[in-house]
C-alpha positions in Angstrom: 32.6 92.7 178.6 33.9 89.1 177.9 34.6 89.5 174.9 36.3 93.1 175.9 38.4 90.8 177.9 39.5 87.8 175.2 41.0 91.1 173.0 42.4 93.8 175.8 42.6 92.6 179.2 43.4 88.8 179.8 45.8 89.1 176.3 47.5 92.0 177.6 48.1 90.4 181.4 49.4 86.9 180.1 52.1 88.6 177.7 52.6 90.6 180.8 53.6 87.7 183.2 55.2 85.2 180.9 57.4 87.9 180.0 57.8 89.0 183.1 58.6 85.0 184.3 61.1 84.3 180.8 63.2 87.4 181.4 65.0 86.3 184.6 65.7 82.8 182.5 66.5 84.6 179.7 69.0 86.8 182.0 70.2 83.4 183.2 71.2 81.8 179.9 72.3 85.2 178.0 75.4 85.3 181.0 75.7 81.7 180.9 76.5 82.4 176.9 78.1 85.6 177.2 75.8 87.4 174.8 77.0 90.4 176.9 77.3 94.2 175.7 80.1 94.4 177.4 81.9 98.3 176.7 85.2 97.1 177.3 85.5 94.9 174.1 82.3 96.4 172.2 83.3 99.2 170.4 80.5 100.9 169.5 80.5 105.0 169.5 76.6 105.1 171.2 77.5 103.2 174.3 76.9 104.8 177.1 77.0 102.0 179.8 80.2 101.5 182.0 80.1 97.6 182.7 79.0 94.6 180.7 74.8 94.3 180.7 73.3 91.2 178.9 71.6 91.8 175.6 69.0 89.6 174.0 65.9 90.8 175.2 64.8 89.9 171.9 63.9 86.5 173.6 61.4 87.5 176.7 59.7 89.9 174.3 59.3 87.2 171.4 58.4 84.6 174.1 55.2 86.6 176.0 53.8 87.8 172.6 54.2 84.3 170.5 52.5 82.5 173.7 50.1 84.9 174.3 49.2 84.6 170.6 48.7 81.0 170.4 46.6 81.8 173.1 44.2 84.3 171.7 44.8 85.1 167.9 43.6 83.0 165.1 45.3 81.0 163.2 45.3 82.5 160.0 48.0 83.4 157.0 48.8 86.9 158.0 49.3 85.7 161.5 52.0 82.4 160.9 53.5 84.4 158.8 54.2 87.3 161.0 55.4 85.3 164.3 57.4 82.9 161.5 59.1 86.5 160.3 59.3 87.9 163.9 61.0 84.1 164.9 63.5 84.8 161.7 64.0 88.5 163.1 64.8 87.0 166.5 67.2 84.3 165.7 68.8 86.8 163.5 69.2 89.3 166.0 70.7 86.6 169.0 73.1 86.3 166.9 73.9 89.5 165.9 74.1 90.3 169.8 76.3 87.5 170.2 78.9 88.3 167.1 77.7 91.9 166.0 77.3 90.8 162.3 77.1 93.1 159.5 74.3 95.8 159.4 74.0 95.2 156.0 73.2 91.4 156.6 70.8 92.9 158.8 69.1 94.9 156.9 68.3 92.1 154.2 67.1 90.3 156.6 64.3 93.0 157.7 63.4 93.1 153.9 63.4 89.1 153.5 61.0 89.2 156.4 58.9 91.9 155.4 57.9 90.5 151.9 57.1 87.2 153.7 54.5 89.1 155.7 53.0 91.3 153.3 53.1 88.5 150.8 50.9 86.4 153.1 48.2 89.1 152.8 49.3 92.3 155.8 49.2 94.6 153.0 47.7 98.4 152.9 45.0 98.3 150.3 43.7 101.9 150.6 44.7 105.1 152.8 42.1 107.9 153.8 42.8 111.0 152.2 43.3 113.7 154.6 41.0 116.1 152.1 38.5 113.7 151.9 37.8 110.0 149.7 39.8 107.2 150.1 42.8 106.6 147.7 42.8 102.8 146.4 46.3 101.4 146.3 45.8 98.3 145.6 44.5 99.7 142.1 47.8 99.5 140.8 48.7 96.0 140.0 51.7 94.3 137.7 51.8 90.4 136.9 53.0 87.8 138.4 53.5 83.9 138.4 51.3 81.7 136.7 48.6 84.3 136.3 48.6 85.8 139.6 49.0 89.7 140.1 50.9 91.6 142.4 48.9 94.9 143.6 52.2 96.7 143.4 52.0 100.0 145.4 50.2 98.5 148.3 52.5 96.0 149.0 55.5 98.6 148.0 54.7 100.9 150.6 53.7 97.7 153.5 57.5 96.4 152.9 58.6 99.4 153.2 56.9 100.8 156.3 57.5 97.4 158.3 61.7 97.7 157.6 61.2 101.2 158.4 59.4 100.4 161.8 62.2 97.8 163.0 65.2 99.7 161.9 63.0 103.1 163.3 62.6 101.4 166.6 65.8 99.4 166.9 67.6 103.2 167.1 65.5 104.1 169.9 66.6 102.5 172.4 69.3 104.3 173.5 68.6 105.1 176.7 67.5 102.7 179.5 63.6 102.2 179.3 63.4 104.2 176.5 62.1 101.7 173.6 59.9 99.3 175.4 57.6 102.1 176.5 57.5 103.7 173.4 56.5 100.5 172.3 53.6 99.9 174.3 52.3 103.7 174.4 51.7 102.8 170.5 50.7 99.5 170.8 47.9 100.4 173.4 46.9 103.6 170.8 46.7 101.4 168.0 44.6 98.7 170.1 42.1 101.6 171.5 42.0 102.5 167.8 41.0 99.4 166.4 38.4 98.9 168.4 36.1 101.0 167.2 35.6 98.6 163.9 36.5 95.5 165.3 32.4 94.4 166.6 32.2 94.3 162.6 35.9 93.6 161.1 38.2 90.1 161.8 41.2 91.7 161.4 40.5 94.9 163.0 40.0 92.5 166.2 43.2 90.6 165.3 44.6 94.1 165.3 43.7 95.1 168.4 44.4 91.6 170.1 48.1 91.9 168.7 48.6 94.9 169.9 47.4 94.3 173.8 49.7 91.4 173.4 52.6 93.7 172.2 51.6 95.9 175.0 51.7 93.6 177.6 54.8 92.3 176.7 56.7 95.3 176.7 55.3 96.6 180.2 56.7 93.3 181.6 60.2 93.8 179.4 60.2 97.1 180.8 60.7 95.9 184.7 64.1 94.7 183.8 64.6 97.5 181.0 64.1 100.8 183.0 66.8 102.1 184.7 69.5 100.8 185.6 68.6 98.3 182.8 69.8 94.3 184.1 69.0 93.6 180.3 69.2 95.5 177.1 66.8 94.9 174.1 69.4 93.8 171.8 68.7 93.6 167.8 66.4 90.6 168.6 63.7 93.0 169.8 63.5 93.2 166.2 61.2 90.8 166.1 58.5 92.8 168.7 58.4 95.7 166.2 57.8 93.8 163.2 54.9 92.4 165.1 54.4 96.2 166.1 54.5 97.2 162.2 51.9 94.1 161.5 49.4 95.4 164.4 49.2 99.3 162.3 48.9 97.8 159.0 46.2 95.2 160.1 44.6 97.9 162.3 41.7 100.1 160.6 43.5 102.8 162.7 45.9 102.8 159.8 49.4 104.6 159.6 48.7 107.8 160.5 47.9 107.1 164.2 50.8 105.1 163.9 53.4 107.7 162.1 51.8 110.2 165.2 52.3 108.4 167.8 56.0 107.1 167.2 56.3 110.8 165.8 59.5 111.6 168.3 61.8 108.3 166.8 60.9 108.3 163.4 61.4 112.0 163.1 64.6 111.5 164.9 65.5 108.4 162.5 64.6 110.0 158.7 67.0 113.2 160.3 69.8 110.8 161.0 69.5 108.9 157.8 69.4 112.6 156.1 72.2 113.8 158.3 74.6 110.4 157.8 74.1 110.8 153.9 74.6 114.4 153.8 77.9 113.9 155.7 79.3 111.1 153.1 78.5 108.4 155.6 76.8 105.1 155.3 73.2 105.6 156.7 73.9 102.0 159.0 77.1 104.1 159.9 77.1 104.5 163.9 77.1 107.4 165.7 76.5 109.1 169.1 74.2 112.0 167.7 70.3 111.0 168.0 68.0 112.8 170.0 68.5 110.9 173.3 72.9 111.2 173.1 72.0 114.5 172.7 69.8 115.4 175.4 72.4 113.6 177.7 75.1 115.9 176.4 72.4 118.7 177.6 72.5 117.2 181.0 69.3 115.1 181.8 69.6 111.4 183.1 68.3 108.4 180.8 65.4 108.1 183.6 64.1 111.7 182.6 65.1 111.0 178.7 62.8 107.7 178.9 59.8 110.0 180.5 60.7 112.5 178.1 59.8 109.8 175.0 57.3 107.9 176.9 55.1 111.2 177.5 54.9 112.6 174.2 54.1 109.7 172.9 51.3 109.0 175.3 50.6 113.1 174.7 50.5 112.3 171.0 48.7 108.5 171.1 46.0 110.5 172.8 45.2 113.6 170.6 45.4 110.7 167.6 42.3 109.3 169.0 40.1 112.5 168.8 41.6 114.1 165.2 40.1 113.4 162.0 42.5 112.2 159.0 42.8 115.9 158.5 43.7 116.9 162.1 46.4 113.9 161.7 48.2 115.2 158.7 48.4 118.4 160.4 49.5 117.3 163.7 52.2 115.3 161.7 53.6 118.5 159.9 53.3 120.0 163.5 55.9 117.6 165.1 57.8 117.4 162.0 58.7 121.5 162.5 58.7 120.9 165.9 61.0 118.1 166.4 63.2 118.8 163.4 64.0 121.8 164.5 64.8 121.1 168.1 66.8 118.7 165.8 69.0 120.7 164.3 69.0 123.6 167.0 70.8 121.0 169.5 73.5 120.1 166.5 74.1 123.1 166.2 74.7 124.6 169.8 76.5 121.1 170.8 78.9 121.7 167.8 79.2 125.4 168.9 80.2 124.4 172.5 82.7 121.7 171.4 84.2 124.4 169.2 84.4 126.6 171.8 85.5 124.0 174.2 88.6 123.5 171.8 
């Protein structure tokens, strides 16, 4: 039970308060600054709010998981590294809430602190095949400096699923509330998961401690988060998913429970990305036409949008701990039908009522 406590409870309540306690500073120094959304000079096509509401809650979030950490994860590569990349992410992302630079700069960034990560070891060396066996990646290898080999795929595809994480995320938070409980939903799945190897795996506790810390930090963002939000995330929450991204790849619950339980966004991000490209536009191009702009063209308030995201992902964090590697891969395919075509069956009736509205 002690030791139940040192990787769920006591890491999960101290990210809690010292978030909850660095938000209202946070709050203080973000107006003192002016790194304000404010809707009247930010022209951005998603806005939705009506008056100026600080961002940088990049900051809170960054501050309860980094002290928490010092607190109760060891000090090893994988973990410097992370929190150094998460820091990066942050300061990044202050200042992209402050000046709104370029998405593209952005997005360099994510991959600059990606490869720092995986190069300090949070790579995925294998992946359970849904049919049965275990497929090696780390098999495939190319050379590198002074004798030193790169296992190529397995590094390849842990870049690429940590930029895909904090872009996935950073576009789900649209609504009020919406992104920090996503975030714990699948931090506290991921946890559970690891669990179940961590008597006998390091990492898999390192896992699950990172990801009651995630958890806890994000429960105390959400206070100030939820409807009507006094702060918004900002691109400096950046820095919580990477740490998010690190948790999955580190946890023996591997990306499948992850891909499940953040089904909803990341279905809702690759049909955005498909959509933008399809249309000619850049896929950083902004629009007002994810899931959660259109369910408030439908009607419902970004209280019920937030429940709406929060609950199927606790719906789908759940069944994830019961299916096989099997049952996952199936499940996926299930909300990839299901959410891709509530997708495109919104589009479409929203573009037949502003036709008809014309």
């Amino acid at each position: 039970m002690e030791n139940l406590s040192n990787i769920i409870f006591l890491p999960l309540i101290i990210s809690f308060i010292i978030t909850v306690i660095a938000t209202p500073v946070s709050l203080h120094y973000l107006k003192k600054f002016k790194v304000l959304d404010d809707p009247k000079k930010h022209k951005h096509p998603a806005i939705i709010h009506k008056k100026a509401v600080p961002r940088g809650g990049g900051i809170p979030l960054f501050a309860g998981a980094f002290i928490a950490g010092l607190i109760f994860l060891p000090f090893d590569k994988v973990i410097i590294a992370s929190f150094l990349a998460a820091f990066v992410s942050l300061v990044v992302g202050i200042l992209d809430d402050k000046f709104d630079i370029s998405p593209y700069i952005r997005f360099l960034v994510n991959i600059g602190c990606a490869i720092l990560v995986v190069f300090m070891g949070a790579t995925i060396p294998f992946i359970t095949n849904p049919f049965g066996g275990i497929l090696f990646l780390n098999h495939i290898t190319l050379p590198f400096f002074n004798g030193a080999t790169i296992t190529f795929l397995s590094d390849l595809i842990a870049v690429l699923w940590i930029v895909w994480v904090m872009n996935m995320l950073n576009w789900s938070k649209g609504v009020d509330g919406q992104m920090p409980g996503i975030v714990a939903i699948s931090a506290i799945t991921i946890g559970v998961l690891s669990l179940r190897f961590s008597p006998l795996d390091v990492t898999s506790t390192t896992a699950a401690t990172l990801s009651f810390i995630i958890a806890g930090a994000s429960v105390g963002f959400l206070i100030f988060n939820f409807y009507p939000a006094k702060i918004f995330p900002g691109y400096g929450a950046t820095s919580i998913y990477l740490l998010l991204a690190v948790a999955s790849i580190l946890s023996s619950a591997k990306l499948a429970t992850a891909i499940l339980v953040m089904g909803v966004p990341m279905i809702d991000g690759v049909f955005t990305i498909t959509r933008r490209i399809l249309s000619g536009k850049s896929p950083f191009w902004h629009d007002k036409k994810h899931l959660h702009h259109l369910l408030l063209d439908l009607g419902f308030s970004q209280r019920k949008i937030a429940l709406f995201y929060w609950s199927v992902s606790a719906i789908l964090g759940t069944i994830s701990l019961v299916l096989s590697s099997k049952g996952k891969l199936f499940a996926i395919i299930m909300v990839v039908i299901l959410v891709g075509g509530a997708l495109l069956f919104l589009h479409l009736l929203l573009n037949k009522s502003n036709e008809t509205k014309l």
